[in-house]
VOPA-878947 format. One record per residue (C-alpha): residue number from 0; residue in one letter; x, y, z. Coordinates in steps of 0.05 Angstrom, whole numbers, plus 32768, in hexadecimal, padded with zeros to 4 digits. Example, Ala and Ser with C-alpha at 12.3 -4.5 7.8 and 13.67 -1.06 7.14 Angstrom:
BEGIN
ATOM     n   res      X      Y      Z
ATOM     0     A   80F6   7FA6   809C
ATOM     1     S   8111   7FEB   808F
This chain:
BEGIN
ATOM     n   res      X      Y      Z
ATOM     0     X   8841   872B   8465
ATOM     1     X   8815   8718   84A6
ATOM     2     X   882F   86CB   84BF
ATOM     3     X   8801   86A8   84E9
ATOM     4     X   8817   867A   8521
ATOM     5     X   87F8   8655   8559
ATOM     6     X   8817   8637   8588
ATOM     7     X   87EC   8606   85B4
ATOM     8     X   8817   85E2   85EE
ATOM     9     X   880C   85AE   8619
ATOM    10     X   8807   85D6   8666
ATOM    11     X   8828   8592   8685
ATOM    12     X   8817   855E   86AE
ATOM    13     X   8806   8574   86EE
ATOM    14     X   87ED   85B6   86D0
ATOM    15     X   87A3   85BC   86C9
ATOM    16     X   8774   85F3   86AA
ATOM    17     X   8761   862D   86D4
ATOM    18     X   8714   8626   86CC
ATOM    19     X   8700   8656   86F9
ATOM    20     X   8704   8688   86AE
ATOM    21     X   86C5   866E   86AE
ATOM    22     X   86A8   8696   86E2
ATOM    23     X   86C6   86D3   86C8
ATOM    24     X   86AE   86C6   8687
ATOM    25     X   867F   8691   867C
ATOM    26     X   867C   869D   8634
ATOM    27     X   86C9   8687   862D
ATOM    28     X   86DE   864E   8600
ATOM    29     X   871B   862D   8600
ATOM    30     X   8741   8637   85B8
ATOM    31     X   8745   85E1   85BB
ATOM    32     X   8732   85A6   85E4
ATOM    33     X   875A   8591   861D
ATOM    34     X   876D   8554   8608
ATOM    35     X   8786   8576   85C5
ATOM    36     X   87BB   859E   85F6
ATOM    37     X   87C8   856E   8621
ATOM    38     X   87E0   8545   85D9
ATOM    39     X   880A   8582   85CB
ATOM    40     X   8857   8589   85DA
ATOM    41     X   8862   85BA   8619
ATOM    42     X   8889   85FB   8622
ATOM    43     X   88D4   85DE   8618
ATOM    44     X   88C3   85CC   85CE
ATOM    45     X   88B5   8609   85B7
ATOM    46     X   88E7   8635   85E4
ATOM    47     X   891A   8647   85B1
ATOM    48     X   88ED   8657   857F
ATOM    49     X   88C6   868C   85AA
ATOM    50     X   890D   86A3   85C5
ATOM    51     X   892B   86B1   857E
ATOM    52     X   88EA   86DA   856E
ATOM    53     X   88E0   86FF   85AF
ATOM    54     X   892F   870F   85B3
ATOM    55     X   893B   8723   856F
ATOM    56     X   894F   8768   855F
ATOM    57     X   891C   8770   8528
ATOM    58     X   88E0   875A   854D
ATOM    59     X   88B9   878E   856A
ATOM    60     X   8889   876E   859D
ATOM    61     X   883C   878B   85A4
ATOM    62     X   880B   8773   85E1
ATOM    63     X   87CF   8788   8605
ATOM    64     X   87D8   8790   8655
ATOM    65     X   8818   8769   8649
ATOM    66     X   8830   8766   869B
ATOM    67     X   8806   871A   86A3
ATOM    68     X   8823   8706   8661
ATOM    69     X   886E   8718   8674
ATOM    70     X   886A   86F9   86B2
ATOM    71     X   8843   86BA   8692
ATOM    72     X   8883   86B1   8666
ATOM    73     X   88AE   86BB   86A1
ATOM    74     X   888F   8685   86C9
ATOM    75     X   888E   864F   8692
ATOM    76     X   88DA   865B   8687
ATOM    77     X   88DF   8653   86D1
ATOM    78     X   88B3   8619   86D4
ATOM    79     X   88E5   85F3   869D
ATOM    80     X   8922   860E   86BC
ATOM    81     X   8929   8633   8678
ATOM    82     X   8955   867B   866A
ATOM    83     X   892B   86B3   8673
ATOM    84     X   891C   86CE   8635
ATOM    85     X   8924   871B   8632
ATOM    86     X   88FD   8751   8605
ATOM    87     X   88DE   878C   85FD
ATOM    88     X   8894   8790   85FC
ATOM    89     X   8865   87CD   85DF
ATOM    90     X   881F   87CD   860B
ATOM    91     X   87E7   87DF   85E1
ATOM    92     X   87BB   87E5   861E
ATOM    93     X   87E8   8822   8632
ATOM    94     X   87FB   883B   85EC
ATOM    95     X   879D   883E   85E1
ATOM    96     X   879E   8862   8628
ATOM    97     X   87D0   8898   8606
ATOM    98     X   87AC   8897   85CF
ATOM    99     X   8761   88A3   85E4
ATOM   100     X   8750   88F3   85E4
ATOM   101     X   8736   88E9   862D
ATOM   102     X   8767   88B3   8641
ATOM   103     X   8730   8885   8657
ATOM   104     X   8747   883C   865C
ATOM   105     X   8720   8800   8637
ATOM   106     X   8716   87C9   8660
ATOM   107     X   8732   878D   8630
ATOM   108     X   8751   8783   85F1
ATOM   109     X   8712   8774   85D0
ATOM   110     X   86EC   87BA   85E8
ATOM   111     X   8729   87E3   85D0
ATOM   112     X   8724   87C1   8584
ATOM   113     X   86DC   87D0   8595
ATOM   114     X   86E3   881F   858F
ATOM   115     X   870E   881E   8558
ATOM   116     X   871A   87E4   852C
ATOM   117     X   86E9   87BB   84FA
ATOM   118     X   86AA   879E   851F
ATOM   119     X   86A3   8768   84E0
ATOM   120     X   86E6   875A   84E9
ATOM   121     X   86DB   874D   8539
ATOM   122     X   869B   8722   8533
ATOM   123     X   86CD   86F2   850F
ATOM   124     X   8700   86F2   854A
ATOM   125     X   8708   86CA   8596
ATOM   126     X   8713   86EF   85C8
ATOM   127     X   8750   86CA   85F4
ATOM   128     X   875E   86A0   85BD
ATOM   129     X   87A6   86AB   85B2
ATOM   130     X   87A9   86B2   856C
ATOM   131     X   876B   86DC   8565
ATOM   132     X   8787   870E   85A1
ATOM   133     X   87C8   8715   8578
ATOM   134     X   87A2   8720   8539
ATOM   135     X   877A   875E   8568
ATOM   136     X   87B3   8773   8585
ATOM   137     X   87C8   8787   853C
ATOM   138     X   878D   879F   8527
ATOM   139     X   8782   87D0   8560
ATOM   140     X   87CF   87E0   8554
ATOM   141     X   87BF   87EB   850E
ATOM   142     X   877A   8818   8515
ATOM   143     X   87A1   8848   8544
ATOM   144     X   87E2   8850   8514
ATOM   145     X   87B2   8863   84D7
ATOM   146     X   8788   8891   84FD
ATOM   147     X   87C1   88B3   8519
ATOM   148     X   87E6   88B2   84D2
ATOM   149     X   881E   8891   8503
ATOM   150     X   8854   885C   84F3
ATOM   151     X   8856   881F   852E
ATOM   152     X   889E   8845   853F
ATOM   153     X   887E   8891   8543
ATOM   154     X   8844   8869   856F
ATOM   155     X   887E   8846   859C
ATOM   156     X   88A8   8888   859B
ATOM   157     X   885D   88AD   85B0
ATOM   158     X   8850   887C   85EC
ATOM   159     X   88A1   886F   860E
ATOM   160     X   8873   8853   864E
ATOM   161     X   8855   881F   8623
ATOM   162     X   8896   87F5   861F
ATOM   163     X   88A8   87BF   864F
ATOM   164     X   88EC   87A7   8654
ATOM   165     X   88DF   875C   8670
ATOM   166     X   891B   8757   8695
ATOM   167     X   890C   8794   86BB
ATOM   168     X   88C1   8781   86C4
ATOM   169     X   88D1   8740   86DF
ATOM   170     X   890C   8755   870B
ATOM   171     X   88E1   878E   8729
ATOM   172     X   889F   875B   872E
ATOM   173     X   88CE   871E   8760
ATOM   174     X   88F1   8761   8780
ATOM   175     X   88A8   8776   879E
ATOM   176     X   8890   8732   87A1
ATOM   177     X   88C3   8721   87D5
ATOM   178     X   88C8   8767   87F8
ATOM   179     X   887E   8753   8808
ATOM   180     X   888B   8718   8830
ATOM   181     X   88BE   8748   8853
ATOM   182     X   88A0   877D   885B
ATOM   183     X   884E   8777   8856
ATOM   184     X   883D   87B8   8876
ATOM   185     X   8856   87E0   883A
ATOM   186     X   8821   87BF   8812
ATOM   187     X   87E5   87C9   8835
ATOM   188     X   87B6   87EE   8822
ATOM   189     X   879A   8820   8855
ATOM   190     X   875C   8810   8867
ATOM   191     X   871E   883E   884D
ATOM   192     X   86F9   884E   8894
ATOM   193     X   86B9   886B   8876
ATOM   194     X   8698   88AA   88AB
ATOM   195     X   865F   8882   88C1
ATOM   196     X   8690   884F   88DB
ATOM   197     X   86BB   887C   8903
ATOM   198     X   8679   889C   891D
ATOM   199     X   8663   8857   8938
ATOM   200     X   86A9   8846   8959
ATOM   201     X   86A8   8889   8977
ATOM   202     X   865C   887D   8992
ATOM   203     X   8668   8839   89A3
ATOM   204     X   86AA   884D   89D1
ATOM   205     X   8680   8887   89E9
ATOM   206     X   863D   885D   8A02
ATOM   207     X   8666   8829   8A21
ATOM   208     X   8681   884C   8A50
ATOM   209     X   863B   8849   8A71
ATOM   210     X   862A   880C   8A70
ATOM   211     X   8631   87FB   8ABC
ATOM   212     X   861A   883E   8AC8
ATOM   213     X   85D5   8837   8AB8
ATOM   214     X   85C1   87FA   8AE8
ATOM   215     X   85CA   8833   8B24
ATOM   216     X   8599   8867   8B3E
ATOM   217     X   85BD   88A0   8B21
ATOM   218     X   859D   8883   8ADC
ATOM   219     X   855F   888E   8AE5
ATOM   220     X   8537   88BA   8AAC
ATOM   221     X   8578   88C4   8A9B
ATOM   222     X   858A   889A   8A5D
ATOM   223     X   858F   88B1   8A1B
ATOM   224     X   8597   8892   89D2
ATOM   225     X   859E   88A7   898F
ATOM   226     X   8587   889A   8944
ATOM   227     X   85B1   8883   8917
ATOM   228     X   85B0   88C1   88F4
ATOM   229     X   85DF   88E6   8925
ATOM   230     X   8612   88B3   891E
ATOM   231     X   8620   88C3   88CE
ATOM   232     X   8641   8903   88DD
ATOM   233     X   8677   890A   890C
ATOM   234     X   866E   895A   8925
ATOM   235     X   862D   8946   8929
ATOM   236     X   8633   890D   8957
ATOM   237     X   866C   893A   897E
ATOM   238     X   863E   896E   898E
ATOM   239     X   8604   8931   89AD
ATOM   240     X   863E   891B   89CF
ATOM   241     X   8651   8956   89F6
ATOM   242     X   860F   896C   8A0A
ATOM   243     X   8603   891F   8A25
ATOM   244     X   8641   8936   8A52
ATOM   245     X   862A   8978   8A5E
ATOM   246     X   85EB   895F   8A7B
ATOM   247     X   85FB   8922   8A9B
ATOM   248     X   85DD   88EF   8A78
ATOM   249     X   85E0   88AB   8A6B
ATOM   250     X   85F8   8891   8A28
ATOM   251     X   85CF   884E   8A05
ATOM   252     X   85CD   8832   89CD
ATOM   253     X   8589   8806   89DB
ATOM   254     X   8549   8831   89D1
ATOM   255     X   8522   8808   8A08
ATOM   256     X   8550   8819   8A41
ATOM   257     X   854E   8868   8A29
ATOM   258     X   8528   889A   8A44
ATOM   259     X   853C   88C9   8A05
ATOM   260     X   853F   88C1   89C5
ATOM   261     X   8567   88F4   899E
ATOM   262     X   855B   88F2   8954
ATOM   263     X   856F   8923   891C
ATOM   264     X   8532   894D   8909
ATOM   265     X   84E7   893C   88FC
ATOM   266     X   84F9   8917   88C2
ATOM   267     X   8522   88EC   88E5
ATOM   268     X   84F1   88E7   8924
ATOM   269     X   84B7   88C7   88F3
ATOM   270     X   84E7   8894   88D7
ATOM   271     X   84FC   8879   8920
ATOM   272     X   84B2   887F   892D
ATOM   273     X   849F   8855   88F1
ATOM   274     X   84D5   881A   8907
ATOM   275     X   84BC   8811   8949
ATOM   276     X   84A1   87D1   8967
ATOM   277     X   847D   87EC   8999
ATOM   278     X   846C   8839   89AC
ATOM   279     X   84AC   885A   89D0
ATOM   280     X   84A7   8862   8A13
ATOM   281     X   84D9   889A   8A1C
ATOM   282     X   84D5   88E5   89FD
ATOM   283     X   84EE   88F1   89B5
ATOM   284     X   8519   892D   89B5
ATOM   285     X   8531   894F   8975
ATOM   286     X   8575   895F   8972
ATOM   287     X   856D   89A8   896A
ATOM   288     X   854C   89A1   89AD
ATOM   289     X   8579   897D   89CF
ATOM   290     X   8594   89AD   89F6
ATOM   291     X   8555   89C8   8A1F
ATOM   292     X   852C   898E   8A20
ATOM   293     X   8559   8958   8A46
């Protein structure tokens, strides 16, 4: 027999509703009004009852991307200065991930029941109304046991990563939340430096060494630039970079105080050409060229 229950609660007095949901999903609805919850009893009147269920022996407990849930639970214990309650949890997010031929993940409960469960039987459903998640949770559950000819214990025994011990979860969850006020630098992420960037640091620490260099005599029909192009590979740029050594030249990175422009190929030559204000003054020199015509 399937028993239904739903549990509304009161989130407390100086609790209010995360709204920004909204902006995620504008299309959410709240399962009540919020003066229905705030009518209802909080957390502490219902904490035994959800601790017998959760901790009993018999109770095999199903969710979908169950880690927010846990720690929800955890926190509202907390909150009350209530025992933690401790269980084991099956994650039917991971268990579908096992499951799927090409182990693509579904974003949502909703898109997994999606592939594989009743659509009639959906269009009646909420999704993020408790009851209604609970009542897909089983159905996706379901829909994978009979196409599998599996019992829920041959699925649990199939997927050993899908179960969460609570205790654990939580225990590891403070352990890391601590460690990264201690020690921050072991959760950064390295930064992603794309090419073109590192090209334009290693231009830009290039060109400015010239900078005072090209108010003096020695300057003169001397200064050279370059298109864009050259700076989104790095041998590339290299190679303009030694030959602007090689021959004594003056680095820029402002077209009007060049004398050269070095650009790519003729391709690249007609786009500089088309974004000029006014007609270059200097000589356009194509990169292939570089070497004999400076």
């Amino acid at each position: 027999n399937i028993k239904e229950i739903s549990i509304p609660m009161n989130p407390g007095k100086n609790c209010v509703f995360d709204k920004s949901i909204f902006k995620r999903d504008p299309s959410f609805k709240w399962a009540f009004s919020y003066d229905y919850y705030y009518n209802c009893p909080e957390f502490p009147k219902y904490y035994n009852e959800i601790k017998k269920l959760m901790e009993d022996e018999d109770t095999i407990i199903f969710g979908y991307a169950v880690d927010n849930d846990i720690r929800y639970l955890f926190d509202s214990c907390k909150r009350y200065n209530l025992k933690e309650i401790k269980y084991n949890v099956y994650d039917l997010k991971i268990i579908k991930r096992e499951y799927s031929e090409d182990r693509q993940e579904v974003r949502g409960l909703q898109g997994a029941c999606l592939e594989l469960c009743d659509f009639k039987e959906l269009m009646s459903l909420t999704a993020h109304l408790a009851k209604d998640d609970a009542k897909m949770t089983m159905m996706l559950l379901k829909a994978m046991c009979e196409n599998l000819s599996f019992t829920v214990n041959d699925m649990i025994d199939l997927c050993p990563n899908a179960r969460f011990d609570s205790k654990e979860y939580i225990d590891g969850f403070l352990f890391r939340k601590d460690d990264k006020v201690l020690h921050p630098e072991k959760y950064r992420r390295p930064s992603k430096t794309h090419p073109k960037d590192e090209c334009q640091v290693l231009w830009g620490e290039f060109y400015k060494q010239y900078v005072d260099v090209k108010e003096t005599e020695d300057a003169v029909g001397k200064i050279v630039t370059i298109s864009s192009k050259l700076k989104e590979n790095m041998n590339i740029l290299n190679i303009v970079i030694d030959s602007i050594k090689q021959k004594s030249l003056i680095a820029s990175d402002k077209l009007g105080d060049s004398n050269f422009l070095v650009v790519l190929d003729e391709s690249d030559k007609l786009r500089m050409e088309s974004i000029f204000k006014y007609p270059y003054t200097g000589k356009i020199v194509l990169l292939n060229d570089f070497a004999d015509a400076c």
